[in-house]
C-alpha positions as CSV (number, residue, x, y, z in Angstrom):
1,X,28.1,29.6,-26.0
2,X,26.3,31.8,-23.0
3,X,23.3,29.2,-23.5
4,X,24.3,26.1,-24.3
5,X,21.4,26.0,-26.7
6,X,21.6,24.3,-30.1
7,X,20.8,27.5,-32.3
8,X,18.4,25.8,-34.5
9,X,17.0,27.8,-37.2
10,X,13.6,25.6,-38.0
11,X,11.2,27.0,-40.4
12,X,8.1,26.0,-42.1
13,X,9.0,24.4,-45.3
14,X,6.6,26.8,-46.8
15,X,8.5,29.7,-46.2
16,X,11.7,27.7,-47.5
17,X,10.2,27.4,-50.7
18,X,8.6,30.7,-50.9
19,X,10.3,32.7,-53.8
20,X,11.6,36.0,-51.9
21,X,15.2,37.8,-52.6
22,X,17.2,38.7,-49.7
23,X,20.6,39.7,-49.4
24,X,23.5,37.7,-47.3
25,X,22.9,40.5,-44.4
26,X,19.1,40.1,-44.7
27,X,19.4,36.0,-44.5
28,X,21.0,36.5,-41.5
29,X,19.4,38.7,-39.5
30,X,16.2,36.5,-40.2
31,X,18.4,33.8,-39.2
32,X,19.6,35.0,-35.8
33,X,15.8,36.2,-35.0
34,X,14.3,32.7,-35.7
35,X,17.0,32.0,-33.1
36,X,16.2,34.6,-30.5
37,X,12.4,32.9,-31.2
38,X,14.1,29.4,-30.3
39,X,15.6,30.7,-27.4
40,X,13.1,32.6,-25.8
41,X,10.9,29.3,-26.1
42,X,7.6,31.3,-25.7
43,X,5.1,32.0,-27.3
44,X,5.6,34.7,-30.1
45,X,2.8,37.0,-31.3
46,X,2.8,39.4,-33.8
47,X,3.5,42.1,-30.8
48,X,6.4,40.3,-29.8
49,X,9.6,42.7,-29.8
50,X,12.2,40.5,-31.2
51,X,16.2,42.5,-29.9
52,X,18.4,41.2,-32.3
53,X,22.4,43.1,-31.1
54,X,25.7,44.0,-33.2
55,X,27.4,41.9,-30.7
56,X,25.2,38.3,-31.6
57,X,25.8,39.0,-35.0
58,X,29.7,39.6,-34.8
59,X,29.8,36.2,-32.8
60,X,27.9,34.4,-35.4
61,X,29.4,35.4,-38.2
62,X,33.3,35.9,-37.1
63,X,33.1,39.5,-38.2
64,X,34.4,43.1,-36.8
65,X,32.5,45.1,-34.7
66,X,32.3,47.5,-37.3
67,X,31.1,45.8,-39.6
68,X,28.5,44.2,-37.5
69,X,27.0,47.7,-36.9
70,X,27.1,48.3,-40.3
71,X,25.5,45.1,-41.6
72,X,22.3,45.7,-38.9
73,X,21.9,48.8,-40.3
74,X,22.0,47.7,-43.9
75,X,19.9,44.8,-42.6
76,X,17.5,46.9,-41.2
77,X,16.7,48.9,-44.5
78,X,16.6,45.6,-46.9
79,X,14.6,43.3,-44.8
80,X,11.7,46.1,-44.1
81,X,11.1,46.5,-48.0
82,X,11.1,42.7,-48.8
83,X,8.6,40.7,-49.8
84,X,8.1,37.0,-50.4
85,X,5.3,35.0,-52.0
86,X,4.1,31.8,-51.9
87,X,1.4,29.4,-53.6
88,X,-1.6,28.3,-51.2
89,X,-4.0,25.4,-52.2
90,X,-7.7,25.7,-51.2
91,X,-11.0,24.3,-52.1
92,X,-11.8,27.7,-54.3
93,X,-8.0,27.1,-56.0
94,X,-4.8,28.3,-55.9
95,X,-4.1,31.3,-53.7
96,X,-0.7,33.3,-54.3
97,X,0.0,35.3,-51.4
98,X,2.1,37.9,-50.6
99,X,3.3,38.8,-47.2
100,X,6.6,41.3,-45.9
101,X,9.0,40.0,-43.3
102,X,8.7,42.5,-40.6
103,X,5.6,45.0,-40.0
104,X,8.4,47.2,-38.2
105,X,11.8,47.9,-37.6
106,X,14.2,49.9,-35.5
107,X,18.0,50.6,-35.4
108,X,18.9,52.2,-32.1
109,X,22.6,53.7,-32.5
110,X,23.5,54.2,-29.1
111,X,23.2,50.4,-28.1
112,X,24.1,48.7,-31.9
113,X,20.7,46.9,-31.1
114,X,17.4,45.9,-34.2
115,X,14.0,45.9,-32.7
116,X,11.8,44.0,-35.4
117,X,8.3,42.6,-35.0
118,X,7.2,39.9,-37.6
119,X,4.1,39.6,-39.7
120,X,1.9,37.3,-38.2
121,X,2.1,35.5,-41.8
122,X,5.7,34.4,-41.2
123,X,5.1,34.0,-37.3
124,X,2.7,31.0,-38.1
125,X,4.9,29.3,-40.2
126,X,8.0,29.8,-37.9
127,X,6.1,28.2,-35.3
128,X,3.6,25.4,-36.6
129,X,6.5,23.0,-35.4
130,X,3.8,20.5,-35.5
131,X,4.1,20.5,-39.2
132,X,6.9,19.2,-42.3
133,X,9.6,21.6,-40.9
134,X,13.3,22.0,-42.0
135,X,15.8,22.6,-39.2
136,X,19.7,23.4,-39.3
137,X,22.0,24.7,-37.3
138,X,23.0,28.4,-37.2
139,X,26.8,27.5,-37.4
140,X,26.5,25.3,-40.5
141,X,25.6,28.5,-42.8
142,X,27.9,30.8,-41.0
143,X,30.6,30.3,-43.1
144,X,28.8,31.1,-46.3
145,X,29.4,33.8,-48.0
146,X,27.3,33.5,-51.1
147,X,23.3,34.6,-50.8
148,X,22.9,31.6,-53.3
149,X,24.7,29.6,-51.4
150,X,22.5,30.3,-48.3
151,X,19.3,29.8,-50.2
152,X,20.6,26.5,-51.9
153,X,21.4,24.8,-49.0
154,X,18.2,25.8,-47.4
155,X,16.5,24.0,-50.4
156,X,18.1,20.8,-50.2
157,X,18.4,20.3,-46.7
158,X,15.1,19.5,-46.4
159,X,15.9,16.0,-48.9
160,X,18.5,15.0,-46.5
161,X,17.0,11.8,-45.3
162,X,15.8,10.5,-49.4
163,X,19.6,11.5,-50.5
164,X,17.9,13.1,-52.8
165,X,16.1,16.2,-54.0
166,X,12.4,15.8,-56.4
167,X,13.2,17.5,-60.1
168,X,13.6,21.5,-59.5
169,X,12.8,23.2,-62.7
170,X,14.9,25.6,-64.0
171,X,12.1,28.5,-63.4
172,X,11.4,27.1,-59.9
173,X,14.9,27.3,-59.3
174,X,16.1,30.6,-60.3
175,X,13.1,32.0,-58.4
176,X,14.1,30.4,-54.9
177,X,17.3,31.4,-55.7
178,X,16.2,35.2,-55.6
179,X,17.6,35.5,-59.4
180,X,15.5,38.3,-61.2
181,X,14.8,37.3,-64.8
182,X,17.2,39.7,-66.4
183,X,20.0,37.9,-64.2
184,X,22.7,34.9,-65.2
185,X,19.6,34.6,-68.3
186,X,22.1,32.5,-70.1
187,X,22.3,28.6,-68.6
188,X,25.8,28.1,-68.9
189,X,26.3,31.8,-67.0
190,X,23.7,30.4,-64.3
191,X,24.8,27.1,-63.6
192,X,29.1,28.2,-63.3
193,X,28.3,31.4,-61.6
194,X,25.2,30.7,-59.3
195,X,25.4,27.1,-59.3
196,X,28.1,25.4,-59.4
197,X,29.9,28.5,-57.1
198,X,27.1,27.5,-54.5
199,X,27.6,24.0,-54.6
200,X,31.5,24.5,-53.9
201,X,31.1,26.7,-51.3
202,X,28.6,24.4,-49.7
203,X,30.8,21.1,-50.1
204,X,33.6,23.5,-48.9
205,X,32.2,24.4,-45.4
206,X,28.7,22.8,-44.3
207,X,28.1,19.6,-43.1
208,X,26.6,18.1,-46.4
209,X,28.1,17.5,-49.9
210,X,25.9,17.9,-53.4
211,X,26.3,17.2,-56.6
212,X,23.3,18.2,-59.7
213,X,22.3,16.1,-62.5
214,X,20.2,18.2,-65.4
215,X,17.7,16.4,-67.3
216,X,16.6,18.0,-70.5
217,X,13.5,17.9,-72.8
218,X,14.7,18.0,-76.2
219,X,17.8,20.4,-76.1
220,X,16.2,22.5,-73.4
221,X,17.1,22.1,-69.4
222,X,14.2,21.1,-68.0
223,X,15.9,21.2,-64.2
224,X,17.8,19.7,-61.8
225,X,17.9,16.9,-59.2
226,X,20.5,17.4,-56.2
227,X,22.1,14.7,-54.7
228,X,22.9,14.7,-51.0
229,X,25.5,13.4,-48.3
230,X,26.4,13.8,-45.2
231,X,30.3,14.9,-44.5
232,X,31.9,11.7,-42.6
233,X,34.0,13.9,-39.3
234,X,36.6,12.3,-37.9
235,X,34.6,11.2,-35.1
236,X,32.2,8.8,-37.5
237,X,36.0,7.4,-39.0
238,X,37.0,6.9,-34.9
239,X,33.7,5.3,-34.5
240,X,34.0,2.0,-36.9
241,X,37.0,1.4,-35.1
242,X,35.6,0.7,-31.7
243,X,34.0,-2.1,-30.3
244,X,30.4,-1.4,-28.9
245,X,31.7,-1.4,-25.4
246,X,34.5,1.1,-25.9
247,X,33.8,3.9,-23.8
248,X,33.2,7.5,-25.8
249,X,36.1,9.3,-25.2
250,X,34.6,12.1,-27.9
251,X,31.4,13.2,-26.1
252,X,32.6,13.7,-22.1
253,X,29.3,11.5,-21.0
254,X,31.6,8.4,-20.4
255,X,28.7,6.4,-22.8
256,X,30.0,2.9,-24.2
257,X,28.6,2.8,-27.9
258,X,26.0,0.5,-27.0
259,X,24.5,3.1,-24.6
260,X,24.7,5.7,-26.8
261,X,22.7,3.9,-29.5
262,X,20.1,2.5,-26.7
263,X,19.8,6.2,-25.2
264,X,19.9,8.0,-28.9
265,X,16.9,5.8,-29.0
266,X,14.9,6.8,-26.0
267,X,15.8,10.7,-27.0
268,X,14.4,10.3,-30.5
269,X,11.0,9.3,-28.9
270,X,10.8,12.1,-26.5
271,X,7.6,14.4,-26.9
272,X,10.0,17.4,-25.7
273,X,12.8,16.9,-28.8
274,X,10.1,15.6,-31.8
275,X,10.3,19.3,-32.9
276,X,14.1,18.8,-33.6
277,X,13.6,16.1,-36.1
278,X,14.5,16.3,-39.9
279,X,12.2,17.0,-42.1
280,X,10.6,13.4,-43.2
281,X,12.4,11.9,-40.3
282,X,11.2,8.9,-38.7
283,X,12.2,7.7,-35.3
284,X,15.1,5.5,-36.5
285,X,16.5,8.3,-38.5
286,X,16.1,11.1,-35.9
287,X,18.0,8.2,-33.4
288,X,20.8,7.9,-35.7
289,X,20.7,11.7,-36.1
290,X,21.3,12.3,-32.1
291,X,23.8,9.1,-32.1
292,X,26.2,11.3,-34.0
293,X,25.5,14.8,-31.8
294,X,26.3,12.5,-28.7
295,X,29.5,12.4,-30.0
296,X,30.5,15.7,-30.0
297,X,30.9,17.8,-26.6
298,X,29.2,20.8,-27.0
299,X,25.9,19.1,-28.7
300,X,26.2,16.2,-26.0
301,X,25.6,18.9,-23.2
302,X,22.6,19.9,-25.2
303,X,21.2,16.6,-24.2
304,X,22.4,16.0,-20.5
305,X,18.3,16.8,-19.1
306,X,17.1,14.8,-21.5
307,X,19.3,12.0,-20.9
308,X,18.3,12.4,-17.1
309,X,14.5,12.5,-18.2
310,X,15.1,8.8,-19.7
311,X,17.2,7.3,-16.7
312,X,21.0,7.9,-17.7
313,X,23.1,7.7,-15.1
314,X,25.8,10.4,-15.5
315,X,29.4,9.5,-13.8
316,X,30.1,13.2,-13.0
């Protein structure tokens, strides 16, 4: 990783629940520009040129070259005719509003390079940080295949912390899904096509497992509830093992446990990493969140300046 960066995807939970229909090509270019927002750590305007290349996208996603330059160019086409809507609550009422991705779009050939520039409709809610946000990381949908399974995991995520997810009606549902109403119309079709595919793929190769409970009104589904966990690694299995003045031997910052729990502590209250928290997170919970990155190597380097900014003394 030419960064060392965490490629966080965060985005306004508004736009997560918005009801739009993109394609698995589409979800990840928007994914890898939110990124290229991350890392440019500026402020973004609506005349902000975002360069998305062939090159990112074949990294990401563990594909050919080829077929990197061909899904930009697909991309390119499907994300400038999409819409998405969402519901806005004022004084005067309920406001539905419509909004496109992207007021332009280029494909250069020569270089296998998108030039895009978002609406300033989706700009805000990328970057009001400062409000209920959902955040994951780039690598965790990678592996996904499935559009549903994409959009399914972005809708739960967000529950992590309760475990699990308010009632989702069926309607609701299907529409965040990106379902058109002529599609999967009969429930059994839906739920072992759409559904339950998703939900293995998900349990399969993210970092969270979910399960779905359907409650019913009479003999109709009225929706779903997801349940949530979070995949034990082998590092969380290593760590019950240990005494709390073992040394780390996972994360290369020579931390005894103890440390790593007082320091995940003093990160989680830092004004410079509050925009990483979960969704609902409070400070306990975002502490035990960057306990378990301090584990692992590559997101422990992520958090060596910080570390220095609350007085760790590193050995190296």
């Amino acid at each position: 990783n030419m960064t060392n960066k965490r490629n966080l995807v965060v985005k306004d939970n508004t736009l997560i629940n918005a009801s739009y229909r993109l394609g698995l090509v589409e979800q990840r270019l928007l994914l890898l520009a939110v990124v290229a927002i991350r890392q440019q750590g500026q402020k973004i305007t609506a005349d902000t040129k975002i360069s998305l290349h062939a090159e990112s996208y074949k990294e990401h996603f563990g594909v050919s070259r080829q077929v990197a330059y061909q899904a930009l160019k697909d991309g390119c086409d499907g994300i400038f005719g999409r819409e998405y809507s969402y519901k806005d609550i004022t004084e005067q009422g309920e406001r539905v509003v419509r909004s496109h991705w992207v007021s332009q779009i280029a494909y250069i050939e020569q270089t296998a390079t998108v030039e895009l520039y978002f609406t300033p409709d989706v700009l805000a809610k990328i970057t009001e940080l400062e409000k209920h946000f959902t955040q994951y990381e780039l690598e965790r949908v990678a592996k996904l295949n499935s559009k549903y399974a994409v959009r399914l995991y972005e809708i739960v995520i967000s529950w992590r912390n309760k475990g699990k997810t308010d009632l989702i009606s069926l309607d609701d549902l299907r529409e965040r899904l990106g379902l058109l109403p002529d599609e999967y119309t009969l429930t059994h079709n839906f739920k072992s096509r759409v559904l339950e595919k998703s939900i293995d793929e998900i349990n399969e190769k993210t970092d969270i497992k979910i399960s779905y409970e359907q409650h019913k009104q009479g003999r109709n589904i009225k929706g779903f509830t997801f349940a949530i966990k979070t995949h034990k690694n082998k590092t969380d299995k290593a760590d019950n093992q240990r005494d709390g003045n073992t040394i780390d031997a996972f994360s290369s910052l020579g931390m005894t446990d103890k440390q790593r729990q007082m320091f995940a502590s003093k990160l989680s209250q830092l004004p410079q990493l509050g925009h990483l928290a979960p969704a609902g997170a409070d400070y306990a919970d975002f502490a035990r969140w960057i306990e378990q990155d301090l584990l692992d190597p590559e997101r422990a380097s992520f958090y060596r300046p910080y570390l220095a900014m609350v007085g760790y003394k590193f050995k190296d």
